[in-house]
MDAnalysis code that builds the backbone (N, CA, C; Angstrom):
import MDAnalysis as mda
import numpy as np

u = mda.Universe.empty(225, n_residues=75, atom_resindex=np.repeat(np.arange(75), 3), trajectory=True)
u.add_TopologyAttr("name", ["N", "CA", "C"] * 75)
u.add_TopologyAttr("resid", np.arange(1, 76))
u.add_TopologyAttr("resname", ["UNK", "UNK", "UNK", "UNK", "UNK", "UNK", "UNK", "UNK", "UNK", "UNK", "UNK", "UNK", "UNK", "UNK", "UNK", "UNK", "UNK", "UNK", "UNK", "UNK", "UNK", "UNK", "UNK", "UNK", "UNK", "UNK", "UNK", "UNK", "UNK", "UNK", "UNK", "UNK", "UNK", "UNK", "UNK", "UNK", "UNK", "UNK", "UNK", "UNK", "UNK", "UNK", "UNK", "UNK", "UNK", "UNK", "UNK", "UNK", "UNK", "UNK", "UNK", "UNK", "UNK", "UNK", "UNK", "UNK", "UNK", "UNK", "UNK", "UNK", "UNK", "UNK", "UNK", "UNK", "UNK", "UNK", "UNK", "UNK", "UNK", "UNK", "UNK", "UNK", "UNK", "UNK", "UNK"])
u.atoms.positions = np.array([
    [-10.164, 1.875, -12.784],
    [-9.346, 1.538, -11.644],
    [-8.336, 0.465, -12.035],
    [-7.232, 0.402, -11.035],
    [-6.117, -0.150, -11.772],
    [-5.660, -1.235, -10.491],
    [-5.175, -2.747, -10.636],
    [-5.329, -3.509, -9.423],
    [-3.885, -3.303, -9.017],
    [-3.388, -3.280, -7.969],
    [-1.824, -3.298, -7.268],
    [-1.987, -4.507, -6.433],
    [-0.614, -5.254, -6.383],
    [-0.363, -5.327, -5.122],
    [0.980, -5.322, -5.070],
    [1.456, -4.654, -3.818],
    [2.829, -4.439, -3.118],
    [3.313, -5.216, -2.532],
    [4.496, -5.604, -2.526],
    [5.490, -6.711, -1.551],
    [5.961, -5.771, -0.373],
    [5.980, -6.074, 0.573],
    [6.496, -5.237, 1.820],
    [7.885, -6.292, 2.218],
    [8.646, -5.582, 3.141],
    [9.828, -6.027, 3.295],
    [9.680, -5.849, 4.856],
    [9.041, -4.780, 5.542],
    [9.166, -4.972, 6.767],
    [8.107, -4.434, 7.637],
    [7.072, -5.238, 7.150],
    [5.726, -5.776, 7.903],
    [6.705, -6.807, 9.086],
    [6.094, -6.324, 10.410],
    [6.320, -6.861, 11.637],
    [5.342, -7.545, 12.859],
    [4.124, -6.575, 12.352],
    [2.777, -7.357, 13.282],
    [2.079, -6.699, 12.629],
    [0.833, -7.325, 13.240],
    [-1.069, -6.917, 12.605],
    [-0.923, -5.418, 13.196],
    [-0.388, -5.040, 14.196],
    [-0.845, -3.688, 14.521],
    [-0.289, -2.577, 13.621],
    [0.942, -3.411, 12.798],
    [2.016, -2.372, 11.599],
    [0.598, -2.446, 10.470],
    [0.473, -3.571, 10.460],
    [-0.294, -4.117, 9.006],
    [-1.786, -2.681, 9.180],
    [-2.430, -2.569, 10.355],
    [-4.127, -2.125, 10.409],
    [-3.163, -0.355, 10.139],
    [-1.985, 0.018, 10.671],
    [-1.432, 1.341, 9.837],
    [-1.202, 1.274, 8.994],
    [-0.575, 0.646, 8.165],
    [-0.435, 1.229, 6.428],
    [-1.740, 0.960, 6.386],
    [-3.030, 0.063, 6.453],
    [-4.174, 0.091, 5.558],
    [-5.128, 1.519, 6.158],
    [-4.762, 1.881, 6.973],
    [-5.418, 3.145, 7.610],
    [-5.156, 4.295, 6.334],
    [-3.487, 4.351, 6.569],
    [-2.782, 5.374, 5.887],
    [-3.152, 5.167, 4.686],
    [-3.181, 3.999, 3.488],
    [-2.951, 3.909, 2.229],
    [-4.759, 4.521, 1.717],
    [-5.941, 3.533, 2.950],
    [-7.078, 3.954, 2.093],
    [-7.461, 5.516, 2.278],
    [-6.596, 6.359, 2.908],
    [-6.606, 8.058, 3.341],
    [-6.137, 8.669, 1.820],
    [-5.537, 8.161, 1.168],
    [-4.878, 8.255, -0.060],
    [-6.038, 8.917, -1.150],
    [-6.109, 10.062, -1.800],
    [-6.845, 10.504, -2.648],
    [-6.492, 9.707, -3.985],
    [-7.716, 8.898, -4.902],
    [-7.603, 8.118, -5.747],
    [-7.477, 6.598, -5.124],
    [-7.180, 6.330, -4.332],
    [-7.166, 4.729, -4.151],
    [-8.831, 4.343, -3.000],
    [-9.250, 3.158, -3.988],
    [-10.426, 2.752, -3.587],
    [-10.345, 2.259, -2.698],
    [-11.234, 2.823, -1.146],
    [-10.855, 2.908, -0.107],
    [-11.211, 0.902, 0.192],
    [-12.394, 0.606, -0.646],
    [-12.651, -0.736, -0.083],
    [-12.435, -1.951, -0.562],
    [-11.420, -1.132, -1.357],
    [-10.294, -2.517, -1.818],
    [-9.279, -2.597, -1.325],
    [-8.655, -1.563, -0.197],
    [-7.237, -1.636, 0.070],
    [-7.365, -3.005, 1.463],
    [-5.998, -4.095, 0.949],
    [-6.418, -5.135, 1.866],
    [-4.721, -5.378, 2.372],
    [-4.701, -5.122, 3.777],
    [-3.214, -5.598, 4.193],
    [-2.630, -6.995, 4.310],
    [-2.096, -7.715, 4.007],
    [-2.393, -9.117, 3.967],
    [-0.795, -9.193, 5.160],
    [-1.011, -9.757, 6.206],
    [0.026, -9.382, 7.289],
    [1.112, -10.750, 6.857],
    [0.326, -11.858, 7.113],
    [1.393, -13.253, 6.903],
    [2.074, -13.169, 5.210],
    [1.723, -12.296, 4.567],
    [1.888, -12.942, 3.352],
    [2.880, -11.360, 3.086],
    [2.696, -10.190, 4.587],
    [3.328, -8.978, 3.735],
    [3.250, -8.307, 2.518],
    [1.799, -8.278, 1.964],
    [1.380, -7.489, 0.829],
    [0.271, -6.604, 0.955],
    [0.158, -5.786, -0.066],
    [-0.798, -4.985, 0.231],
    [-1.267, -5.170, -1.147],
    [-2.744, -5.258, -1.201],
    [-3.459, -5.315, -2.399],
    [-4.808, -3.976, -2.042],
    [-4.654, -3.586, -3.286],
    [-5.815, -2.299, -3.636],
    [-5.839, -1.707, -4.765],
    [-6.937, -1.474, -5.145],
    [-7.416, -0.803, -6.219],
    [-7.441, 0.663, -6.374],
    [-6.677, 1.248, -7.634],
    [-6.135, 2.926, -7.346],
    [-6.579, 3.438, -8.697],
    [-7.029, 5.008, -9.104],
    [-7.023, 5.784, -10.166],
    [-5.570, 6.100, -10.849],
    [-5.456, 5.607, -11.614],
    [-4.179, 5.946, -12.316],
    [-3.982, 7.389, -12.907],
    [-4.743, 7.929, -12.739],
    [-5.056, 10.400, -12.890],
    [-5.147, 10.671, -11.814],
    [-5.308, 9.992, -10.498],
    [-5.138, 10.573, -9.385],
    [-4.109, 10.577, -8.940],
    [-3.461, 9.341, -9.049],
    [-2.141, 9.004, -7.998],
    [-1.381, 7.622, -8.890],
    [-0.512, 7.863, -8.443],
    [0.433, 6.758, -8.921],
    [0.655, 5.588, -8.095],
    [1.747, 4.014, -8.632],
    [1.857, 3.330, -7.621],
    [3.196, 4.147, -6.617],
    [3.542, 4.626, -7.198],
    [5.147, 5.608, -6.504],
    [4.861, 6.355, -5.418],
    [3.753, 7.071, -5.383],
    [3.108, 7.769, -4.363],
    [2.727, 7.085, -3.527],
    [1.568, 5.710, -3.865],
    [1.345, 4.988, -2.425],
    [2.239, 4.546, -1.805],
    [3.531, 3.512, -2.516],
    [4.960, 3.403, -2.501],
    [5.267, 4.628, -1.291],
    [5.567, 5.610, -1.113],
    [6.139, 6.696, -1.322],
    [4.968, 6.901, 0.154],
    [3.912, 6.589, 0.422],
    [3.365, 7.262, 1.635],
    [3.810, 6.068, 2.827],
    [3.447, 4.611, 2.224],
    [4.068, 3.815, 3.239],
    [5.559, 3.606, 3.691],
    [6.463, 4.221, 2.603],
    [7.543, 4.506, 3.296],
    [7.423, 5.164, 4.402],
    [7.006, 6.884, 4.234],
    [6.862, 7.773, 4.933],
    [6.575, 6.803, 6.263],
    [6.106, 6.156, 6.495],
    [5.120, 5.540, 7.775],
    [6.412, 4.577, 8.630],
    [7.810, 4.294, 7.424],
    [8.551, 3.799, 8.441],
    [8.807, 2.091, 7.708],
    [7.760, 2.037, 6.847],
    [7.981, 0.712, 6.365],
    [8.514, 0.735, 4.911],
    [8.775, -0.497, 4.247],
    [9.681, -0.747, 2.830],
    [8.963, -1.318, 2.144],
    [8.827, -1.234, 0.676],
    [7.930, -1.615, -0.446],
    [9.247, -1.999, -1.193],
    [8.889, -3.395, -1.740],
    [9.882, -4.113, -2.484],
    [10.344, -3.171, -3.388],
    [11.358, -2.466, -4.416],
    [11.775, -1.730, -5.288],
    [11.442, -2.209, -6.587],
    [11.395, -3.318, -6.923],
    [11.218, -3.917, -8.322],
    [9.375, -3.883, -8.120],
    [8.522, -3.618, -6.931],
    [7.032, -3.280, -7.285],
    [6.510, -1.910, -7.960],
    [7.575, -0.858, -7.432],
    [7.310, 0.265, -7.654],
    [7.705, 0.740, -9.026],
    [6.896, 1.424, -10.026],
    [7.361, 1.710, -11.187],
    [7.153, 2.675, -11.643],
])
C-alpha cells in the first residue's frame, strides 16, 4: 500500500468533506480505513494499491463529485 495525501482547493463544509470520504473509500484498491478527510486543513489522506488504481483516478473521482485536487498532487 502506498500513503497519499491530496490538497483540495474547494472543500467548503464537513458535509462536502463526509462526501468525498464516502466516495473515495467506494474506490476499488484504496484502503477503505485509512481514507481520512481532514476538513480545516482541506486534505485528504489514504492509503491506496498502486495495481489497482492510481493517484489520477482518485484525483479524477473527486473531481467528478464537483470538487478540485491541487494539480501539482496529482501525478
Amino acid at each position: 500500500m502506498k500513503k497519499a495525501t491530496l490538497q483540495l482547493e474547494t472543500l467548503t463544509c464537513p458535509s462536502c468533506a463526509q462526501k468525498i470520504e464516502k466516495a473515495v473509500k467506494a474506490l476499488a484498491g484504496v484502503e477503505q480505513e485509512s481514507v481520512s478527510v481532514l476538513f480545516n486543513a482541506s486534505k485528504v489522506k489514504l492509503n491506496f494499491d498502486e495495481e489497482k488504481i492510481s493517484i489520477a483516478q482518485i484525483a479524477e473521482a473527486i473531481t467528478a463529485l464537483g470538487y478540485e485536487v491541487q494539480k501539482s498532487q496529482v501525478k
